[in-house]
Structures are given as C-alpha cells and as structure tokens.
N, C-alpha and C positions, 0 to 999 in steps of 0.2 A: 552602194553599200552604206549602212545605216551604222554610225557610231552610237556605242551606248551612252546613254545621258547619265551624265553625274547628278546621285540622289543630294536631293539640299536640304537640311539638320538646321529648323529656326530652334536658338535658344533663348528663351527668354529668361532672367533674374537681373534681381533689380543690383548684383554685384557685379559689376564693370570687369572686374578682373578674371571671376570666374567666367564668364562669360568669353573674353578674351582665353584664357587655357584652354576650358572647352573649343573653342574654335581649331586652335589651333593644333588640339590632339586628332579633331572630327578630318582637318585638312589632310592630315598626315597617313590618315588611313583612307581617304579618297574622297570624301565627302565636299560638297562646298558648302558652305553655312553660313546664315544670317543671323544676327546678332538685335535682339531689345533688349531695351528693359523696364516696359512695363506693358500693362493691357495694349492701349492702345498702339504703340508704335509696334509691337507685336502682329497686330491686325494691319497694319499698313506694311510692314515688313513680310506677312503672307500674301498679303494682294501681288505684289511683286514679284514674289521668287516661288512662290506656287509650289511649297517646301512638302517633301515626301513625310517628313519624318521633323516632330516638334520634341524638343525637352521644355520642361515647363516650370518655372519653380511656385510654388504651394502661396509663398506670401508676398508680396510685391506690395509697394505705394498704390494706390486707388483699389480698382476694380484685382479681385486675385486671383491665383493661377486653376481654382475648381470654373471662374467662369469664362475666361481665355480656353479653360480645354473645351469646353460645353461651345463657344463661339467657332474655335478653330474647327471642332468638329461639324458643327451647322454647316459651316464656308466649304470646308473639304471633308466630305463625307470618306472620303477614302489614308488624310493623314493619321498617321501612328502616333503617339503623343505618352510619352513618359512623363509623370510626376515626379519630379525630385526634391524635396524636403529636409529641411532638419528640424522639423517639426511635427515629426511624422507619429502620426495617429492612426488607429483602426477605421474610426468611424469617417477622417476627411481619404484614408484610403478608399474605403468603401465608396465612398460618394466621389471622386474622381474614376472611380471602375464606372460606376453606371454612367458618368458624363462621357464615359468612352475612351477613357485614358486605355492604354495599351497596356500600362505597370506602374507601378507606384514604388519610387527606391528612399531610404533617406540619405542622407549626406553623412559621410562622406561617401562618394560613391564613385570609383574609376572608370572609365571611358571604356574599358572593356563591358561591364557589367549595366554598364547605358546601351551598349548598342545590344548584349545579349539580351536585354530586356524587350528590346524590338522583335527578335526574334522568336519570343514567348507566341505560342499559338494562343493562349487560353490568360484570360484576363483576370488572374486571380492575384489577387496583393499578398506580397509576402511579410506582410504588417504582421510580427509577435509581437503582443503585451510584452513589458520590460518586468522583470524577474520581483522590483521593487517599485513602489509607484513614484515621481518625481519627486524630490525631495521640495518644500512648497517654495525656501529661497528661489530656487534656480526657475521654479514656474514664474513666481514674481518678477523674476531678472529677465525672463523670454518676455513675459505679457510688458515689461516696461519698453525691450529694447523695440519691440513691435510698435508699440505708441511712438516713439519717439523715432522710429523709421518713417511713419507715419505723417511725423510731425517734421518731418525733413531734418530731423536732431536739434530743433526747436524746443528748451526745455519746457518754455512756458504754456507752449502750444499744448505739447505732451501732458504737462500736468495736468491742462485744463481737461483733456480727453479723457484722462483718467479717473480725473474727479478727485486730486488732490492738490493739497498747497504746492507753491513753486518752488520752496525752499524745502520740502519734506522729499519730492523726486530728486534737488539739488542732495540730499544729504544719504538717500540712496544711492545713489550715483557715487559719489565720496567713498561707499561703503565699499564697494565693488570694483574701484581702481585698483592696479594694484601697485604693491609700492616700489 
C-alpha cells in the first residue's frame, strides 16, 4: 500500500523571518517546505526537494523573483508558483502570469489566501489600480529602501547606485526615522 507523499511549498524572500512564519503555518497544514532566500539557493533548494508548489517574492538581492519563477518553471515544467509582493504592480503582474506564475498576491497576504491561490484554475492576477496613484515620498522611500537592500544596507554602496551624494541618502534616511 502506497502512502501519499507530502507536497513540498519552496519559499523564497529574502526576509528570514517571513520565510521562517511561512514555513511554519505551511507545516501546520501538512505541507513540508523548504526555505531561501535568494535566486540562487532557491535553485539548489529545488534540485533537492523537487518542490510541488513555490511561493516567490517579486524583489530579492541579485537576480529577482520574475526570473526564479521563469527558471523554476524551465526546471519543473509542472510546479505551481505564486508571486507574493508588496510591491505589487499591474504590469510585473502581468509579466509573472506569462512566466507561468500560478497568481500573483501582494503582502500582506495570509496562508490561507497563498494556498487558495494555488487552487486558482485560471491564471488571471487579481492586480487593481490603487484608487490614487502613490504618493511620490513613499515611491522614493521603496526605490531607496530597494537600493539599499541591494546594497546589503551599505549606505555608500546605495548612494552610488542611485546616483546621489552619500550624505544626501544619509539625510533622507534621517528624514524617515522615526522619533
């Protein structure tokens, strides 16, 4: 008599902790799961555990989660693969559909509504336009914190990527703490 194989849920983001919750909500509903976080260990974490079902997050250090869904997808022509974002867009929606993403959710987003997203027959992103468009602070404060994810929290690194003084991201940063 053949026992059934528990499905394995790779997660990949490059935040240690979510990734650790995720796991351990994924466990709790039956699943086993393997944990990156980034492209690469992602790819050697699939060779391994030959995972049914990927979550993915959108922006990661190096290579990011539109070209880990496109590789996972080459490798295993048959895993399911959810985008999860808090940076969630129409257009990187779109383009993680056609790399074969299964759905595209943004953050915050509960474990229930990850796994119902698997069960989605039809690959359409449920991506709305936001009612008002980003106020431009809070874009500047994503595009910074992104550089500087980037930059391993390296201000000087960061600035250079961005193409400003070190002491001018120094005094954005200042702006943004809070007290």
């Amino acid at each position: 008599m053949n026992e059934p194989t528990q499905q394995t849920v790779l997660i990949v983001d490059d935040d240690r902790n979510f990734c650790a919750a995720l796991a351990a909500a994924l466990r709790r509903r039956g699943f086993a799961s393997a944990v990156a976080c980034d492209y690469d260990e992602a790819l050697v974490e699939a060779e391994a555990w030959e995972p049914s079902k990927a979550v993915v997050d959108l922006r990661m250090p190096g290579k990011g989660g539109l070209d880990l869904v496109q590789a996972l997808r080459s490798k295993f022509p048959e895993i399911q693969v959810v985008v999860l974002t808090g940076f969630g867009s129409i257009a990187t929606a779109v383009e993680a559909i056609k790399l074969g993403a299964q759905h595209y959710l943004t953050k915050p987003a509960s474990v229930d509504e990850i796994l119902a997203a698997f069960e989605r027959t039809t690959r359409n992103p449920d991506v709305t336009p936001p009612d008002e468009p980003m106020p431009l602070e809070d874009r500047e404060r994503e595009h910074i914190d992104h550089a500087l994810n980037e930059a391993g929290g390296n201000v000087s690194e960061a600035a250079r990527r961005l193409g400003i003084h070190r002491r001018t991201l120094q005094r954005k940063l200042a702006r943004w703490r809070p007290s």
